[in-house]
ChimeraX commands (.cxc) that place a marker at each C-alpha (Angstrom):
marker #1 position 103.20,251.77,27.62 radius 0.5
marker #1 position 104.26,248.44,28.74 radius 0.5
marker #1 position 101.25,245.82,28.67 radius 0.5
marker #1 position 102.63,245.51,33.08 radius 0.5
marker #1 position 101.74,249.18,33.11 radius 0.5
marker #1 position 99.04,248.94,31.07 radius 0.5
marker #1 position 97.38,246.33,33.37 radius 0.5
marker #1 position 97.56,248.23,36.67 radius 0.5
marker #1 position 96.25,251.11,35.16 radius 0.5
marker #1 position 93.29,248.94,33.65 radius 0.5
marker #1 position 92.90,248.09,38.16 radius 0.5
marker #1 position 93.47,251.22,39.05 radius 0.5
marker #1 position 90.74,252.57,37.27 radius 0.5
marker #1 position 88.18,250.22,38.11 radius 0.5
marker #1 position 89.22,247.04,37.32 radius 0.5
marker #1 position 88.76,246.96,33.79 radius 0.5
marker #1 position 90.43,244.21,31.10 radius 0.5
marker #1 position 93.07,244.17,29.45 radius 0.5
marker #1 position 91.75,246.36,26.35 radius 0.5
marker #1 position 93.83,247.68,23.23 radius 0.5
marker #1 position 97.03,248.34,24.69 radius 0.5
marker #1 position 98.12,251.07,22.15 radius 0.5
marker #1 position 94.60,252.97,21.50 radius 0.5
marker #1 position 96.53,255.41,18.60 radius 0.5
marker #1 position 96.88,251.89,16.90 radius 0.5
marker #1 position 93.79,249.76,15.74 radius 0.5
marker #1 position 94.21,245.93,16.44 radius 0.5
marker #1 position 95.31,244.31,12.84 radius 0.5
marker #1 position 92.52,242.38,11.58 radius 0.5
marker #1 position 93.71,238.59,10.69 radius 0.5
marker #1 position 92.88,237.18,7.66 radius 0.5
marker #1 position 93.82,233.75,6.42 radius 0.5
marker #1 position 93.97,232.80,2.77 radius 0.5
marker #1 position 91.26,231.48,0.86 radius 0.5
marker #1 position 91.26,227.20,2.11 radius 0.5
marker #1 position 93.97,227.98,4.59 radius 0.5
marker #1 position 93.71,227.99,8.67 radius 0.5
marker #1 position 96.96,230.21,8.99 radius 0.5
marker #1 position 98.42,233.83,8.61 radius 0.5
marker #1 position 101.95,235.15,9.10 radius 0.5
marker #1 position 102.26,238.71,10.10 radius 0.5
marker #1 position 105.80,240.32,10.05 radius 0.5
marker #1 position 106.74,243.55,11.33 radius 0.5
marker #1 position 108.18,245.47,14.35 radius 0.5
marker #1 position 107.23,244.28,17.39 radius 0.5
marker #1 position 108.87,245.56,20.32 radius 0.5
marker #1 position 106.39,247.91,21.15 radius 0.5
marker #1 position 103.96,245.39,21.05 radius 0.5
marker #1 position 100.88,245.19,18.32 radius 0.5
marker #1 position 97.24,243.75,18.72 radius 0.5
marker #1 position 95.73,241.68,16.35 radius 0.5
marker #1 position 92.36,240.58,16.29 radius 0.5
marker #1 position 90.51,237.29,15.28 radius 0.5
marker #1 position 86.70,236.09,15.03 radius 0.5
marker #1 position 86.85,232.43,16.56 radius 0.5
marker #1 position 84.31,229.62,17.88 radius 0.5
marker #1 position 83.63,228.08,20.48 radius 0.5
marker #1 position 86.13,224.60,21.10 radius 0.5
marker #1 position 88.60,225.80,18.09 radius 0.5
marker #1 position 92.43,225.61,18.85 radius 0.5
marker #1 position 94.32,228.67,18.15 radius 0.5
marker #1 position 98.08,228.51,17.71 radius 0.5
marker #1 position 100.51,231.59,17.59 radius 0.5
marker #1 position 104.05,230.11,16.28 radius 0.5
marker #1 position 107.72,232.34,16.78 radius 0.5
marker #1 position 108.08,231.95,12.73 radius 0.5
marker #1 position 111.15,234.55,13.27 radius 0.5
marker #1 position 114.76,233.91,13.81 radius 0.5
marker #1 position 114.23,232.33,17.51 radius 0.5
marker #1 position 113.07,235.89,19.19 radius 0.5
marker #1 position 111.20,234.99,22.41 radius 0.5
marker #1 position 107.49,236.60,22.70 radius 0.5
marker #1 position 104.96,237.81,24.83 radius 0.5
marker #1 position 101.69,237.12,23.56 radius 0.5
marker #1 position 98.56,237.39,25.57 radius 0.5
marker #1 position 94.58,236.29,23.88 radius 0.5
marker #1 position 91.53,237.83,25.27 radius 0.5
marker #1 position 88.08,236.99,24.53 radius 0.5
marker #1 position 84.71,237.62,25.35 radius 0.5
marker #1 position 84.92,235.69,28.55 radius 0.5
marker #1 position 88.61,237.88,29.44 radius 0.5
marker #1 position 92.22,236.34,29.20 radius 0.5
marker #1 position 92.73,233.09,27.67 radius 0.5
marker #1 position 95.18,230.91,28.98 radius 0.5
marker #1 position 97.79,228.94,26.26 radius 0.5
marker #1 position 99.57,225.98,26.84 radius 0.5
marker #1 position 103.02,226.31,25.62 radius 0.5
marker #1 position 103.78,223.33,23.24 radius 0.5
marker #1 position 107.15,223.90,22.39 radius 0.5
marker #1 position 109.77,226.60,22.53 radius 0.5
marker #1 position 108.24,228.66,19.49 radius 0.5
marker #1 position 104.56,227.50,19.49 radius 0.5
marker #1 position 101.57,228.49,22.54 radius 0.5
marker #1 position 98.28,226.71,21.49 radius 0.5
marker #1 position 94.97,228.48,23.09 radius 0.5
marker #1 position 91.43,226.56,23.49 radius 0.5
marker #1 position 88.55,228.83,22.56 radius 0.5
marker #1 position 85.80,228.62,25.46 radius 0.5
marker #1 position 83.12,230.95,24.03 radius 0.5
marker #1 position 82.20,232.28,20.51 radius 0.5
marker #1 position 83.54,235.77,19.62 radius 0.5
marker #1 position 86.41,237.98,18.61 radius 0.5
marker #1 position 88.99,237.40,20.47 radius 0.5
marker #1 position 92.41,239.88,20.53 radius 0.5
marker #1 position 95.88,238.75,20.47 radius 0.5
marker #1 position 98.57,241.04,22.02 radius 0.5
marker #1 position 102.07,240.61,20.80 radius 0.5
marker #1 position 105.69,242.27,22.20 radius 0.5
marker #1 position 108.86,241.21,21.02 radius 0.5
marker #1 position 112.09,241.61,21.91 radius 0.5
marker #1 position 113.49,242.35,18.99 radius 0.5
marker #1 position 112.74,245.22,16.48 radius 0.5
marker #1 position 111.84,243.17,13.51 radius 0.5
marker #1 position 110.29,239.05,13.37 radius 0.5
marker #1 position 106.97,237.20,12.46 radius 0.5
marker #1 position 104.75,235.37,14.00 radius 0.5
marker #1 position 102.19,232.89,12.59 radius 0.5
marker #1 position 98.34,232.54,13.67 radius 0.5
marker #1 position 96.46,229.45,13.02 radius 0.5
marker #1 position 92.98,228.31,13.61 radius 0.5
marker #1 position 91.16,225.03,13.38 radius 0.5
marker link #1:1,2 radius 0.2
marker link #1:2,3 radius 0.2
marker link #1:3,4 radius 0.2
marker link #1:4,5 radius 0.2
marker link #1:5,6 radius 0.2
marker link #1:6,7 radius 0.2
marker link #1:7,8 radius 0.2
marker link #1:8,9 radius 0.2
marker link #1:9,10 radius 0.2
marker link #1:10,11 radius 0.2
marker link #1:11,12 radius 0.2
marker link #1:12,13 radius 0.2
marker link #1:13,14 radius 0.2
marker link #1:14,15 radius 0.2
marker link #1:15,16 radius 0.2
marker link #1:16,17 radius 0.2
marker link #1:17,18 radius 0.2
marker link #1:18,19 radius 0.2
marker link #1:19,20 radius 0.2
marker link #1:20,21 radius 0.2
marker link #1:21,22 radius 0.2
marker link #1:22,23 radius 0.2
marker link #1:23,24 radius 0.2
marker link #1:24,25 radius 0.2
marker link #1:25,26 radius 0.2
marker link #1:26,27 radius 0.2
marker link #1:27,28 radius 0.2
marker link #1:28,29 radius 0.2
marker link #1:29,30 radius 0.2
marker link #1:30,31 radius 0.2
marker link #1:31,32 radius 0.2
marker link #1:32,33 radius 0.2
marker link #1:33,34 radius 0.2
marker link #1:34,35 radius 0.2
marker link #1:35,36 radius 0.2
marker link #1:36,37 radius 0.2
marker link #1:37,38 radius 0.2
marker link #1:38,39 radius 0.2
marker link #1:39,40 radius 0.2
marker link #1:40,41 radius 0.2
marker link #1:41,42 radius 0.2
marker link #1:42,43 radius 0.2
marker link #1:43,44 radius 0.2
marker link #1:44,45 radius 0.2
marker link #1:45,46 radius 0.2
marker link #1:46,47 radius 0.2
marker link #1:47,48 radius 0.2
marker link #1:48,49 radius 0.2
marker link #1:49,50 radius 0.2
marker link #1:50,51 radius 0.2
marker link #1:51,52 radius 0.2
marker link #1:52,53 radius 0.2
marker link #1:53,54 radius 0.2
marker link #1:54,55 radius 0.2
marker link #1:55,56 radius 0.2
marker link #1:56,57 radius 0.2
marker link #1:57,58 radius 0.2
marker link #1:58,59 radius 0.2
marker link #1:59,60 radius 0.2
marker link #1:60,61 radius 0.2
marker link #1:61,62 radius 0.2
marker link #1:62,63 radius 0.2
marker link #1:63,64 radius 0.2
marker link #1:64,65 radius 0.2
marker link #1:65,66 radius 0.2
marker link #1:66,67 radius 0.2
marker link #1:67,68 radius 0.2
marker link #1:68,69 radius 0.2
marker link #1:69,70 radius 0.2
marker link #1:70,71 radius 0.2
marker link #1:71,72 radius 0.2
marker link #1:72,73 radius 0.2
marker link #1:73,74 radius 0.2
marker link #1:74,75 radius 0.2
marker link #1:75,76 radius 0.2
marker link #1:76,77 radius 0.2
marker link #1:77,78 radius 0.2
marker link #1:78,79 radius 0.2
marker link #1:79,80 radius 0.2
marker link #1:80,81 radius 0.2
marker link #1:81,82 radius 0.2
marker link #1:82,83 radius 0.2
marker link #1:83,84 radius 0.2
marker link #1:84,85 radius 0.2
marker link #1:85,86 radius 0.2
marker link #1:86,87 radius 0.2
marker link #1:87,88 radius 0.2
marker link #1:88,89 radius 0.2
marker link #1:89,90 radius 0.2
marker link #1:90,91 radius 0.2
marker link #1:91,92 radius 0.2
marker link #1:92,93 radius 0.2
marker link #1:93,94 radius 0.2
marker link #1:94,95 radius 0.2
marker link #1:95,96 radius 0.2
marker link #1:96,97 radius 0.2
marker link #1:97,98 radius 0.2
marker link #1:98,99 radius 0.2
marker link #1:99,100 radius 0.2
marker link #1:100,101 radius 0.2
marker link #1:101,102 radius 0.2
marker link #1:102,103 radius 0.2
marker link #1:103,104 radius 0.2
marker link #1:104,105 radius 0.2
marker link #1:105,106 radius 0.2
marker link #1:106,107 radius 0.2
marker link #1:107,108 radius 0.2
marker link #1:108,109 radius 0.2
marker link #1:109,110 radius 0.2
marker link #1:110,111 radius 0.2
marker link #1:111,112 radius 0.2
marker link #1:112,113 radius 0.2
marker link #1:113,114 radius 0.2
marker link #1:114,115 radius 0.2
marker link #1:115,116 radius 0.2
marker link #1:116,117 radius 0.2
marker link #1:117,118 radius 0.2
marker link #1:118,119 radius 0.2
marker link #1:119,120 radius 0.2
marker link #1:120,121 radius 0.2
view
């Protein structure tokens, strides 16, 4: 289901958010390395996958095209719903955090295969 599709259903049925787009599929858990603030994930895509992340209030998130210049859709909800990004260049969207909590990241690619990075400060 297409995240477009996804989304009028969500109204259609009473207005809810966006939710887990793919509920057979559990959103992917990220986890950074010990002393680091970033993860790569690699994988297939073009389906679309959900990740989620446990974030603060006033951190930055970042979600950087690490792949081979494949464009992506990637939408962050939180506690307080959607999360707007600011698109800082042509492979990087950085995301304020207003309010404490996890927060899900919903990726679709265009391509099969790719990786995307996640950072937090």
């Amino acid at each position: 289901m297409s995240l477009v599709r996804a989304v009028h259903l969500a109204v259609l049925i009473g207005g809810l958010a966006y939710t887990n787009i793919s509920p057979a599929l559990a959103a992917t858990r990220i986890q950074f390395a010990r002393g680091s603030y970033c993860g790569v994930y690699s994988g297939n895509f073009s389906s679309g996958r959900e990740f989620v992340l446990h974030l603060r209030k006033g951190q930055n998130f970042t979600s950087r095209n690490t792949g081979s210049g494949t464009q992506y859709d990637v939408y962050v909800r939180g506690p307080g719903g959607r999360v707007p990004g600011t698109k800082v260049s042509p492979s990087q969207i950085d995301y304020a955090i207003p309010v404490t909590g996890n927060y899900y990241i919903y990726v679709e690619s265009t391509t099969n295969y790719n990786s995307i990075e996640f950072c937090a400060y």
